[in-house]
C-alpha positions as a printed Julia matrix, in Angstrom:
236×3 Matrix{Float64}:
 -48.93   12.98  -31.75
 -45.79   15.86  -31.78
 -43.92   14.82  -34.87
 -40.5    16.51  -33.82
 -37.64   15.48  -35.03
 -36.19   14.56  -31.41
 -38.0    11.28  -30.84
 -38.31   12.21  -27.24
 -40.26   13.5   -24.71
 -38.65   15.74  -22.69
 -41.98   15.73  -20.42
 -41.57   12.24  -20.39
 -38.16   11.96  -18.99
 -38.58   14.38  -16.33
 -42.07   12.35  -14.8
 -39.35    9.42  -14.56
 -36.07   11.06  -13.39
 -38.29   12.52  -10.7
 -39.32    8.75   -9.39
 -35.47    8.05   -9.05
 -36.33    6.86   -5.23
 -39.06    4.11   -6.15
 -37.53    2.17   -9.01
 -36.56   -0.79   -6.41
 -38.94    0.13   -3.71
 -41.45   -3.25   -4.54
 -44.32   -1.17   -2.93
 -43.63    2.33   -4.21
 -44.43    3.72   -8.02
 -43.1     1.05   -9.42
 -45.11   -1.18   -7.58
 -46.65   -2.72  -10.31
 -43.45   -3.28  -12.58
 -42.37   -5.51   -9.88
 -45.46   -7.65   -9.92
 -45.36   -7.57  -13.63
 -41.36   -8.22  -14.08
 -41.39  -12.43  -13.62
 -44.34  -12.5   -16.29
 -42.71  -10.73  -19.1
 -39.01  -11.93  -18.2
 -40.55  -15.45  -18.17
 -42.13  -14.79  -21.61
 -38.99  -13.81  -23.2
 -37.09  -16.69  -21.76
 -39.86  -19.48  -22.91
 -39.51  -18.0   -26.26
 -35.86  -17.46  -26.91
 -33.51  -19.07  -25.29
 -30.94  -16.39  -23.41
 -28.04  -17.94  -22.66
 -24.75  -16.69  -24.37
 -26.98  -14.07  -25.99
 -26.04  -10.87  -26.35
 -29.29   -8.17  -25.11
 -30.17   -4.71  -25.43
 -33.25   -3.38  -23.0
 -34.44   -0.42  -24.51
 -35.93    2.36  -22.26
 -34.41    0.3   -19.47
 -35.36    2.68  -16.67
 -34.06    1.48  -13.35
 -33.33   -1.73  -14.65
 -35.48   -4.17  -13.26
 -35.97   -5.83  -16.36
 -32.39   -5.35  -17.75
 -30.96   -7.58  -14.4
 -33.73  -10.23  -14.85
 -32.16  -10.48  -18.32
 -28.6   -10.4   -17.28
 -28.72  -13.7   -15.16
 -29.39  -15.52  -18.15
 -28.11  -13.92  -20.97
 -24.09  -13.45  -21.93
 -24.12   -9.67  -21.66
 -27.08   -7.03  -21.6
 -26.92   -3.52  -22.25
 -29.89   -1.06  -20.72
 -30.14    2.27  -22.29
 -32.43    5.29  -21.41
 -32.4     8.75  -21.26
 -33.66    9.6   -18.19
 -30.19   10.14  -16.62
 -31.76    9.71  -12.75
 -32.67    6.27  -13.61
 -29.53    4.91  -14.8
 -28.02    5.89  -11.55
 -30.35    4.04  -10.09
 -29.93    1.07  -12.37
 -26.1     1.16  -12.25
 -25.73    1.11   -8.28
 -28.24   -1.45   -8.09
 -26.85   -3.93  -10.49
 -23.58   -3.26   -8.29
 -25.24   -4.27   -4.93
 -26.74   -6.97   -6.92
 -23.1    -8.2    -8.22
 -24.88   -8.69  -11.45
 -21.36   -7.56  -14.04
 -22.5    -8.6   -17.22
 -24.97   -5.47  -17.55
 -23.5    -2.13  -18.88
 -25.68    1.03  -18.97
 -25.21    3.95  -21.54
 -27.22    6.76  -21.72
 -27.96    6.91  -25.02
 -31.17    6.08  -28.19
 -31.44    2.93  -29.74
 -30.54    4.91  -32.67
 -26.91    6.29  -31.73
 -25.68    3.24  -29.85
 -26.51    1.15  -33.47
 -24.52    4.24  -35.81
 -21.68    4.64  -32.66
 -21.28    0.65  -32.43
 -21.97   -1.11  -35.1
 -23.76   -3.35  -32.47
 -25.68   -6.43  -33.5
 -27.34   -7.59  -30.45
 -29.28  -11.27  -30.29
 -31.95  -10.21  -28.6
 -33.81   -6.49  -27.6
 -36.55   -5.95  -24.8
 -38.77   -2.32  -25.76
 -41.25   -2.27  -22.52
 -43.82    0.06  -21.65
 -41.52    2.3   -23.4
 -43.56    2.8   -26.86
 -46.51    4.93  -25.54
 -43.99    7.73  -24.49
 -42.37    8.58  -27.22
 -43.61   10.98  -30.33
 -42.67    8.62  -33.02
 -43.09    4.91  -31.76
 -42.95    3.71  -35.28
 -39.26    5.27  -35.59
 -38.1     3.04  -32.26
 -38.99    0.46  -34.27
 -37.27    1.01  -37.26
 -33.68    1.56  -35.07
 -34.53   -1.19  -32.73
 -34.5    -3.3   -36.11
 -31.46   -1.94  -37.28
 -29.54   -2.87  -34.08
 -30.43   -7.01  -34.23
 -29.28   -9.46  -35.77
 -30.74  -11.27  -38.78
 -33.02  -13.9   -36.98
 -32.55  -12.41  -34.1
 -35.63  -11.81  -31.53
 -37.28   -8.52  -30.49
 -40.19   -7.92  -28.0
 -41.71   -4.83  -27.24
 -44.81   -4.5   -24.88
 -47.58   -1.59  -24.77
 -51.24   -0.68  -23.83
 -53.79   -0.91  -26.79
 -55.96    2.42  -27.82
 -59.52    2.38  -27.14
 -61.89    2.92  -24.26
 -61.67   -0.54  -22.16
 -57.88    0.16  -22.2
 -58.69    3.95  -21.18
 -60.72    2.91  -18.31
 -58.4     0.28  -17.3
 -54.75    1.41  -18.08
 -55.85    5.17  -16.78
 -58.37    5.4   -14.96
 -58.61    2.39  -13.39
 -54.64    1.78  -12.85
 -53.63    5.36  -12.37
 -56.52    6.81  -10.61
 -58.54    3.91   -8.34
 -55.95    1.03   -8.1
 -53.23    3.67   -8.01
 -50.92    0.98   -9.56
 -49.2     3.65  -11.17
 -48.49    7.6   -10.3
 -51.21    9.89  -11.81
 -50.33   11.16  -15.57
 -48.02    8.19  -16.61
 -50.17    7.65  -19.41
 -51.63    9.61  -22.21
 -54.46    8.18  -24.11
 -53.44    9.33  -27.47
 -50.33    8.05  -27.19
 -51.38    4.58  -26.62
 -51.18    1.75  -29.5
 -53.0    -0.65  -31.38
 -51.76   -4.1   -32.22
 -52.36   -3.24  -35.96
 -50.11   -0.4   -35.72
 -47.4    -1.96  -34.04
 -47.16   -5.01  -36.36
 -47.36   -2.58  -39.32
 -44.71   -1.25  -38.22
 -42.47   -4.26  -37.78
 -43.34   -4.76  -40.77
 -41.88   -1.9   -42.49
 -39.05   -2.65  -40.09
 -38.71   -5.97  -42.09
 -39.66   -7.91  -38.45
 -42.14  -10.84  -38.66
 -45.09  -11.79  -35.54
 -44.39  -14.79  -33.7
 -46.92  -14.36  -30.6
 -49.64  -11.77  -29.66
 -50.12  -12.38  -26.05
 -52.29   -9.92  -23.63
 -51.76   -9.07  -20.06
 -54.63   -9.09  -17.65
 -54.33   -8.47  -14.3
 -56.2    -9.75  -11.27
 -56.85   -6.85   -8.65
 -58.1    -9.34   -6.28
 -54.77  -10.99   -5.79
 -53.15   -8.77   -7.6
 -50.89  -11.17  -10.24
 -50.67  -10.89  -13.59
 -51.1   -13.41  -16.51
 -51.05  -13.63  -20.14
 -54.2   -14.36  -21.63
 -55.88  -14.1   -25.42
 -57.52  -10.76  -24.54
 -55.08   -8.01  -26.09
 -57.8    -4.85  -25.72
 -56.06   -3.64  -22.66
 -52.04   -4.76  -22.27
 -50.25   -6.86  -24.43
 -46.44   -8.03  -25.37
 -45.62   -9.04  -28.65
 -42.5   -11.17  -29.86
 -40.57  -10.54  -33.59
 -38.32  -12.35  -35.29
 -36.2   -10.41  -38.08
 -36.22  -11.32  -41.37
């Protein structure tokens, strides 16, 4: 992995500021963010309870989780980088008179040190495997919750059922996602991630993979975490 000292890709950001026109389209790019939205926003909300909460979706994109968030929780803040996408995000949670959601563009990092911030809960997803230093998200996303308070983050594993699944398969037969949106090495292990939250003082509640059904194309959660899989912390 590029260890630079900006924990970003700028690579990254310009595959997803170039997809500004698909974030909402339910059969474009994004096609399969939509089918996979309910599942994760319904495992955050059977875990931790939203309401009067105060969130923080990290890597928010074009918001589609951040407004699933927002009509439970008290307030929700998405930040990302990817400039493109919070326009998209912002005018969408206007038509969707959703006005408990502000976006920022900004790290995890900066809005903590700006802010002072202490959210209640904070959402990382699918937003690990494209960044140079996953373990440093993390650490920040730590920083910027509560004590007790809940964090889940969501990412593909590393190793060759995920490759031929997650890449090939997804990106290149199902065409669930555009072509490139995900490097192998970049991808994580369970291990790693909870050794990170570790460092990050976080402790595991739930391990839960993702399968998906290409027959009628749904998602579920299910014990198998070799391909997809969400996990929930609780700080210490």
């Amino acid at each position: 992995m590029n260890k630079s000292n900006l924990n970003f890709s700028q690579e990254e950001l310009n595959k997803f500021n170039k997809l500004t026109d698909h974030w909402w389209d339910p059969k474009g790019d994004f096609y399969s963010l939509h089918m996979l939205n309910p599942l994760r926003f319904s495992y955050i909300n059977h875990h931790t309870d939203l309401r009067s909460k105060k969130c923080l979706d990290v890597g928010c994109g074009g918001g589609i989780l951040t407004e699933s968030l927002a009509t439970k929780a008290s307030t929700v803040t998405g930040i990302d980088l990817a400039e493109n996408a919070l326009n998209v995000a912002q005018k969408h949670s206007g038509s969707s008179n959703l006005k408990n959601i502000n976006y920022l563009q900004s790290t995890v990092k900066k809005i903590y040190e700006k802010n002072k911030s202490k959210y209640d809960v904070l959402t990382c997803m699918e937003m690990l495997e494209h960044v140079p230093n996953p373990d440093k998200i993390i650490m920040a996303c730590s920083s910027g919750v509560k004590q007790g308070g809940h964090l889940y983050f969501s990412t593909i594993n590393r190793n060759l059922k995920s490759f031929l699944m997650a890449i090939v398969g997804a990106e290149y037969i199902l065409k669930l996602l555009p072509k490139g949106t995900h490097e192998y090495d970049q991808l994580i292990k369970p291990s790693e991630m909870n050794q990170w939250a570790i460092n990050a003082n976080l402790k595991l509640v739930d391990l839960s993979g993702v399968s998906y059904n290409p027959i009628n194309e749904t998602f579920k959660l299910s014990r198998d975490v070799s391909v997809n899989y969400m996990m929930h912390f609780v700080k210490n």
